[in-house]
C-alpha positions as CSV (number, residue, x, y, z in Angstrom):
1,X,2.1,4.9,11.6
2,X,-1.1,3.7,9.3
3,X,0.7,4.6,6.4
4,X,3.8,2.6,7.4
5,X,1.6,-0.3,8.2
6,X,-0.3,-0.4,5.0
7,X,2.9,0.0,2.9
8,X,4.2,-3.5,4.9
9,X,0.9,-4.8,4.4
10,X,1.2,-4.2,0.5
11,X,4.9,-5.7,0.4
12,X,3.8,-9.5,2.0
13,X,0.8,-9.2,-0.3
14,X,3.0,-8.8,-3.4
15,X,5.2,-11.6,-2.2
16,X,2.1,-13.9,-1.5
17,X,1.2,-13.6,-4.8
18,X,4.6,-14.2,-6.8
19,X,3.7,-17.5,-7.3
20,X,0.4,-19.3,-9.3
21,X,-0.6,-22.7,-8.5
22,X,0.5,-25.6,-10.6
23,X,3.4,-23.4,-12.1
24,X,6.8,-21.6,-9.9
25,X,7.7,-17.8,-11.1
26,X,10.5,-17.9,-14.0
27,X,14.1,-17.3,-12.6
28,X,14.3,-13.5,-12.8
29,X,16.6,-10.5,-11.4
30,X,14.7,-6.8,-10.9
31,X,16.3,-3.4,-10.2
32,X,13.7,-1.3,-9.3
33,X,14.1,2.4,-8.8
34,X,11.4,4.9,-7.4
35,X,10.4,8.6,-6.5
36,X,7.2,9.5,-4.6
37,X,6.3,13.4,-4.2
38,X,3.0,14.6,-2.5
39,X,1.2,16.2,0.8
40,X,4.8,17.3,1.8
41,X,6.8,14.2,1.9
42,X,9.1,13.0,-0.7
43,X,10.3,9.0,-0.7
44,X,12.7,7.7,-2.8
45,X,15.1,4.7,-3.4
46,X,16.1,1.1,-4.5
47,X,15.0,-2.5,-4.9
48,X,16.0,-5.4,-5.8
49,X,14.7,-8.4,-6.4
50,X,15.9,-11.8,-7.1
51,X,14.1,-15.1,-7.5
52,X,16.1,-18.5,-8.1
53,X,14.6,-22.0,-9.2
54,X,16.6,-25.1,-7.1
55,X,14.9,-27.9,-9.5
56,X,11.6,-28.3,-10.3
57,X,9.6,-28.1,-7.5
58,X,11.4,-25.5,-5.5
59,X,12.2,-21.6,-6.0
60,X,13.3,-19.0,-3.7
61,X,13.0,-15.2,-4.0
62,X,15.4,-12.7,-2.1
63,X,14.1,-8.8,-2.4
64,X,16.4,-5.7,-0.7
65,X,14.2,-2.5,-0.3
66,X,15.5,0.9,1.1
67,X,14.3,4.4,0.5
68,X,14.7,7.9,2.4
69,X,11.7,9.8,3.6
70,X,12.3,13.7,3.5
71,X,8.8,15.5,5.3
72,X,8.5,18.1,7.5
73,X,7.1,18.3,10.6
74,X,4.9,21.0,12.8
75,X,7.2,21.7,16.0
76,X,4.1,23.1,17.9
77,X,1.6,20.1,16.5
78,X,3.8,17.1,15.6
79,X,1.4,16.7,12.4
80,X,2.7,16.9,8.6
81,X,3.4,20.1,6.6
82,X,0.3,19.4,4.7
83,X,-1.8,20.4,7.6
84,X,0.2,23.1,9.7
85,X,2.4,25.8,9.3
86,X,5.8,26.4,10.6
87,X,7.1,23.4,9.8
88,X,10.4,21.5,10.3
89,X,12.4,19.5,8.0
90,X,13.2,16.0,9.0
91,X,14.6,12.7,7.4
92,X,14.9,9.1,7.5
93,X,16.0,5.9,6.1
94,X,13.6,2.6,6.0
95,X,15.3,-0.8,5.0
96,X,13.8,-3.7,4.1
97,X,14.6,-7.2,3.6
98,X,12.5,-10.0,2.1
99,X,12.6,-14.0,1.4
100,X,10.5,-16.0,-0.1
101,X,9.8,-20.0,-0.9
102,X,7.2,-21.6,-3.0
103,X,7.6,-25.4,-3.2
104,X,5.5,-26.8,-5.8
105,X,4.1,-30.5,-5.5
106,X,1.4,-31.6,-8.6
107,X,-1.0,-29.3,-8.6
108,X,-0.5,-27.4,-5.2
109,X,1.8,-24.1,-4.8
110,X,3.0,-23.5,-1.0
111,X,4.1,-20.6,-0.2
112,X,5.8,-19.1,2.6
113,X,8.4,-16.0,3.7
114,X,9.0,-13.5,5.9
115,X,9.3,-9.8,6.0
116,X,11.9,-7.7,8.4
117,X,11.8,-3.3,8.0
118,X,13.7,-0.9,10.0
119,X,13.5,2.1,10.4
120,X,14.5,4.7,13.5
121,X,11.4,5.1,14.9
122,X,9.4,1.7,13.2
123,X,10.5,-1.8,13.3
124,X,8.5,-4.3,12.2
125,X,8.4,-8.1,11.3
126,X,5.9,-10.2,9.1
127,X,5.8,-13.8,7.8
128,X,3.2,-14.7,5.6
129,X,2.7,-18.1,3.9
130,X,-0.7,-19.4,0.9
131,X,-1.4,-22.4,-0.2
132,X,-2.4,-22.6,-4.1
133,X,-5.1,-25.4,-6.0
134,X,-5.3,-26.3,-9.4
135,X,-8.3,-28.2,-9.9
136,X,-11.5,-29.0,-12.5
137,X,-8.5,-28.9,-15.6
138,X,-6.6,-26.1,-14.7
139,X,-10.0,-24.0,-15.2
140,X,-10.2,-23.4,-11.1
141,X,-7.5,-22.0,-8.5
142,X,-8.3,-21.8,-4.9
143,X,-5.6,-19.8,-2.7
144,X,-5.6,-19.2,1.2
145,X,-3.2,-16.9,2.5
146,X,-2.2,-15.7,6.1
147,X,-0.2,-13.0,7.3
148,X,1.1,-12.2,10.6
149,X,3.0,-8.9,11.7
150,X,5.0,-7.7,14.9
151,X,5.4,-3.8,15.0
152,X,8.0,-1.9,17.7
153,X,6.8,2.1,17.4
154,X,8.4,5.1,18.9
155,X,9.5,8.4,17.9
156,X,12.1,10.4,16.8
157,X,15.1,11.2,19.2
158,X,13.8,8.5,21.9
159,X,16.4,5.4,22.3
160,X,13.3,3.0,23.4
161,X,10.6,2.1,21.0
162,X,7.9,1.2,23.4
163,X,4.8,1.3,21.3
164,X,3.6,-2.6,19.9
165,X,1.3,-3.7,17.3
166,X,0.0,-7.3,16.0
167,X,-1.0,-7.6,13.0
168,X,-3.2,-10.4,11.3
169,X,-5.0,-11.0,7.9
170,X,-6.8,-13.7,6.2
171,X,-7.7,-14.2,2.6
172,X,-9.4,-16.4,0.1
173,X,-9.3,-16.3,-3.4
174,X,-11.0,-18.0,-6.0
175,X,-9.8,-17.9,-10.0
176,X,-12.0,-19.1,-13.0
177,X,-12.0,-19.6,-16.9
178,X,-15.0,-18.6,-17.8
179,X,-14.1,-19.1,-21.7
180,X,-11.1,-18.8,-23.6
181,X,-11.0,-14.9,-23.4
182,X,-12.6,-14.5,-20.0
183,X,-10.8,-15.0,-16.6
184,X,-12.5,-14.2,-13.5
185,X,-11.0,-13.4,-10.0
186,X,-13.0,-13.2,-6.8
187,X,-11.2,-12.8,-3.3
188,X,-12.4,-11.9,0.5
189,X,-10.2,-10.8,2.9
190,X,-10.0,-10.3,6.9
191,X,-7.6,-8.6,8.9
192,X,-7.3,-7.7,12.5
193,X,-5.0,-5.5,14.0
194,X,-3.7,-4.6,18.1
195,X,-2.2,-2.6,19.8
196,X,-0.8,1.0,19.3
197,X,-2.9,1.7,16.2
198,X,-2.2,6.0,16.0
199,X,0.9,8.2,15.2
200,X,2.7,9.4,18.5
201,X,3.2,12.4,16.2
202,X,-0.2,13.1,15.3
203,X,-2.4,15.7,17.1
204,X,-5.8,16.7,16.8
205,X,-7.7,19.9,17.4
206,X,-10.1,21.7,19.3
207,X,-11.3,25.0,19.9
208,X,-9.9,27.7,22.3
209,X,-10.7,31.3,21.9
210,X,-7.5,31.4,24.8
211,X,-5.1,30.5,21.8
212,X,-3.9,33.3,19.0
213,X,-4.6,30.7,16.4
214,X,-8.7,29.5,17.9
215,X,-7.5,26.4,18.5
216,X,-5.3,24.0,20.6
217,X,-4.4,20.6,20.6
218,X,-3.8,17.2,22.3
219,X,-2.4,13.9,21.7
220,X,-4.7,11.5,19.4
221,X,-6.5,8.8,21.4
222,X,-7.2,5.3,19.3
223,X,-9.0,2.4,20.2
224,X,-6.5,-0.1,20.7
225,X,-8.6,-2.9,17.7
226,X,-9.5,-2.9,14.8
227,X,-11.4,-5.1,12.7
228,X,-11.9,-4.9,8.8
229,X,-13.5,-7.1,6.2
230,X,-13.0,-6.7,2.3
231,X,-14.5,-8.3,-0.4
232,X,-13.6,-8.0,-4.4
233,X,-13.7,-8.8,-8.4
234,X,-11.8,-8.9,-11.1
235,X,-12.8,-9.4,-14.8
236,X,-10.1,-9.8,-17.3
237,X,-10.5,-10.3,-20.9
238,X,-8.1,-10.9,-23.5
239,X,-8.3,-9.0,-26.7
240,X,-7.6,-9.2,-30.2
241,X,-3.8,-8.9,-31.1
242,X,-2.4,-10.1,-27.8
243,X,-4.0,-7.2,-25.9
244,X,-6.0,-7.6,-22.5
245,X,-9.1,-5.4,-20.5
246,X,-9.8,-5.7,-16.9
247,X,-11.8,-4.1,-14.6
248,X,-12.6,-4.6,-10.8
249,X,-14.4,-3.2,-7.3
250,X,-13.6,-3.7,-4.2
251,X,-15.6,-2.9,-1.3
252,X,-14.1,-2.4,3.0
253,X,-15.7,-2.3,5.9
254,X,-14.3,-2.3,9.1
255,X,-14.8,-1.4,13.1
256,X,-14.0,2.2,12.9
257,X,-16.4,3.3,11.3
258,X,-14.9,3.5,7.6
259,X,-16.8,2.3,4.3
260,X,-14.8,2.7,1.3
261,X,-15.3,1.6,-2.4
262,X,-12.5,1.0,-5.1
263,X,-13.1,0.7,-8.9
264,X,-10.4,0.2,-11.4
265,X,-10.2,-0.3,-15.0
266,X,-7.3,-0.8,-16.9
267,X,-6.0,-1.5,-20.7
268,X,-2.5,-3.4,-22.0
269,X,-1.7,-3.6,-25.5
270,X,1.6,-4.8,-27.0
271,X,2.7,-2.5,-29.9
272,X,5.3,-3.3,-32.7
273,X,6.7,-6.5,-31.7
274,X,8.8,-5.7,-28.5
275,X,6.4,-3.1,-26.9
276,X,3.8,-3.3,-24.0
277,X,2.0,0.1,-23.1
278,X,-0.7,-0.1,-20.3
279,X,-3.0,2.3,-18.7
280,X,-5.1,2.1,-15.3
281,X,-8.1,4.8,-14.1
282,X,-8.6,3.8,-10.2
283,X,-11.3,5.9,-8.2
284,X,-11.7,5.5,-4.3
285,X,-14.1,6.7,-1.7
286,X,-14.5,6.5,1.4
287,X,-16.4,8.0,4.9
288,X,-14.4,9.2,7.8
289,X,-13.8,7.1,10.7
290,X,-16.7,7.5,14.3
291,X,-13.8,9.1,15.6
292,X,-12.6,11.3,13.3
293,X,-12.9,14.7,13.4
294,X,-11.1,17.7,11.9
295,X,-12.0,20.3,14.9
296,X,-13.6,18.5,18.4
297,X,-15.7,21.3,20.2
298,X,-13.2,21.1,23.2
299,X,-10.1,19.5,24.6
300,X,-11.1,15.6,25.4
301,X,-14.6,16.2,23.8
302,X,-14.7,12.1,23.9
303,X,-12.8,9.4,24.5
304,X,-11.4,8.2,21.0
305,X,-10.2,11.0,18.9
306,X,-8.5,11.0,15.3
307,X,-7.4,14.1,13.4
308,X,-5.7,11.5,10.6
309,X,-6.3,12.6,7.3
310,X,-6.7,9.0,6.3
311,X,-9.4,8.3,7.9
312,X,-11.2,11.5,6.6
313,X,-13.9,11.4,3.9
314,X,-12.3,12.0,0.6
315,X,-12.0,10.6,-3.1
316,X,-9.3,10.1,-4.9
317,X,-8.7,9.5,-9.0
318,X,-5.5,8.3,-10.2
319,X,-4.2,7.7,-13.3
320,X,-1.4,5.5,-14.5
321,X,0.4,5.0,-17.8
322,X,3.5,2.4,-18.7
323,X,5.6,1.0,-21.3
324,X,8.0,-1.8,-21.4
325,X,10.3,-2.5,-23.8
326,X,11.6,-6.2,-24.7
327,X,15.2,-5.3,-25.0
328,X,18.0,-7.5,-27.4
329,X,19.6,-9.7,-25.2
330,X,23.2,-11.6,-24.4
331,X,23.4,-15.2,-25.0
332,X,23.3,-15.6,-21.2
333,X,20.0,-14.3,-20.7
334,X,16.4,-15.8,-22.2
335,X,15.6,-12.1,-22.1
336,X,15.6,-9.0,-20.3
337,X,12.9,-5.3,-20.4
338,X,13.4,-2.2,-19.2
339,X,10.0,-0.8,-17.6
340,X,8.9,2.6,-17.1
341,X,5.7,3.5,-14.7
342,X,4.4,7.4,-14.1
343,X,1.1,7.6,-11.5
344,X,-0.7,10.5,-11.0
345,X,-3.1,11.0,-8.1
346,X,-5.5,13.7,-6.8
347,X,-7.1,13.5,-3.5
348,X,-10.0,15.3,-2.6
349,X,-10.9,15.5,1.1
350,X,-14.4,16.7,2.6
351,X,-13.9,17.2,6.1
352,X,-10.3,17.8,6.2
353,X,-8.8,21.5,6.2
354,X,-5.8,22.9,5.3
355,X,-4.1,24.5,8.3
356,X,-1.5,26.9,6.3
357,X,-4.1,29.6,6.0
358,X,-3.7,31.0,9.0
359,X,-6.2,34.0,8.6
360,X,-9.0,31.9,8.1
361,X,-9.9,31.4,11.3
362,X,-10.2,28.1,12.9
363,X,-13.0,25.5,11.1
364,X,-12.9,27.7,7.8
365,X,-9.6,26.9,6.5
366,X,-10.2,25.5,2.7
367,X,-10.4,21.7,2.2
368,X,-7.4,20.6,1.9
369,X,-6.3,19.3,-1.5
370,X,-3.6,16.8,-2.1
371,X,-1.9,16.1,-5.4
372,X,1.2,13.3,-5.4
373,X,2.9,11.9,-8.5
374,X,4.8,8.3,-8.2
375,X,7.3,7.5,-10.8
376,X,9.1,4.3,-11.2
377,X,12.0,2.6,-13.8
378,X,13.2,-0.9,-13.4
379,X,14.7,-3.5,-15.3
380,X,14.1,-6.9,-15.5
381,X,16.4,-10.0,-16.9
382,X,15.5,-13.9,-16.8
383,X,18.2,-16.1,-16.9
């Protein structure tokens, strides 16, 4: 479930920030397709996005998202393929709908929307709203956002979905000129979650000479809060011949334990006269969850317990490339682009193992390694 949480979490984000203050997003139509292939699960699918302006000082924007998870799935365990052997195919469809509204009034940007996904064994419902400020010229923006999410969880092949989780998160941003090249962003962030915070799927290990394998293993135990607190920067400078540089850090801390550190730098530079090509380098690390452990010395060794591979130590280095292209346009449209995004990413974990080697023998399986590629194409056409 943490990984279908955090995708949620990313989507009201994205909306929250459609809009700047002082100025509503240009009336737009995307088609977005998208294919994600790594640590045995492949996720692919549509969107669509839509955003209308009803004069000037209101605009609304209506996104569709669907995609179909193929992964496979331990039948002794209940964990992912990338961690066990023996593994069973299974599928599923996630849909998502989305609306936004920004109403604009002088120099203030209100934003609000909500956020409903479905999917068999997930439902879940979010509304989010910000409010923007222009102020000192234009050279400052102050936002504040909130977000707010109700989760239903159960599991495959169950008709009642009797796991719950709330979900709230805070966050301040501030937004500065510091000269004409030179913009900087600083925001903070809070979040709180309750509730049923672990995978019903998940298991976790422990060892037991009685099994043919050394170990055994037992659902995973999660405190039912959790508390986390990030802070980051952004520096963005504008280059010569329309191009732009930025660079940022972010830093997380919360109650479980985890400390984790993200540093990004990225490059944009239009090419000809209708080309844009951009790359990004993004490294993250992070320490495993008080809970966490890959092997526990025996069954209920304590009374939290997390075999989650996210909340394992590990780094991770990804690199991304893009191009879009200003395409000619009809007389109906003020112009259109066709986009094109390839991400490559290689995780590297320190305390995690990888379960397929059977003949290791239990606690000397190799690290486990995880390798994913994310491609996406989408067009985009303002009218």
């Amino acid at each position: 479930m943490p990984r279908k949480l955090s995708r949620l979490a990313a989507a009201a984000l994205l909306l929250l920030g459609t809009a700047t203050a002082g100025v509503l997003p240009d009336d737009r139509a995307d088609v977005l397709v998208h294919t994600y292939k790594g640590g045995g699960i492949e996720i692919k699918g549509p969107s669509v996005l839509v955003r209308k302006k009803f004069g000037d000082h209101v605009s609304v924007a209506y996104n569709y998202y669907a995609d179909q998870i193929t992964g496979h799935v331990d039948t002794y365990s209940g964990a992912s393929v990338d961690a066990t052997t023996g593994a069973s195919t299974y599928k599923e469809e996630r849909k998502q709908h989305s609306l936004s509204v920004d109403f604009l009034q002088d120099k203030t940007t209100w934003s609000t929307g909500y956020i409903n996904s479905d999917e068999p064994d997930f439902k879940s419902k979010t509304a989010f709203a910000s409010v923007s400020e222009d102020m000192f010229g234009d050279l400052t923006t102050i936002t504040f956002g909130v977000v707010r999410g109700w989760d239903k969880i159960g599991e495959r092949g169950k008709t009642a979905l009797d796991g719950e989780a709330d979900r709230r998160n805070w966050q301040l941003g501030l937004t500065q000129i510091l000269t004409r090249k030179l913009l900087l962003s600083v925001n903070f962030e809070t979040s709180e979650s309750e509730g049923l915070l672990n995978n019903p799927y998940r298991k976790v290990r422990y060892l037991d000479g009685q099994e043919t394998r050394g170990y055994g293993t037992q659902s995973e135990a999660y405190p039912h809060t959790r508390t986390g607190n990030a802070g980051s920067w952004q520096l963005k400078y504008h280059l010569p011949g329309r191009g732009a540089l930025d660079g940022s850090y972010r830093y997380y801390a919360d109650t479980w334990g985890i400390r984790a550190h993200t540093a990004q730098l990225g490059i944009a530079q239009p090419l000809f006269h209708n080309w844009l090509v951009d790359g990004h380098l993004r490294f993250y690390r992070q320490n495993h969850a008080t809970f966490y452990s890959d092997l526990f010395p025996f069954a209920s060794a304590q009374n939290f317990m997390a075999r989650d591979r996210e909340l394992a130590t590990f780094h991770s280095l990804t690199l991304g490339l893009g191009a879009s292209w200003q395409m000619p346009h009809p007389r109906f449209l003020q112009k259109n682009s066709l986009n094109l995004r390839l991400d490559r990413m290689r995780i590297n974990y320190d305390d995690y193992r990888d379960l397929r080697y059977l003949n290791a023998g239990a606690g000397n399986e190799p690290l486990f390694i995880l390798n994913a590629t994310v491609f996406q194409l989408f067009y985009s056409a303002w009218f």
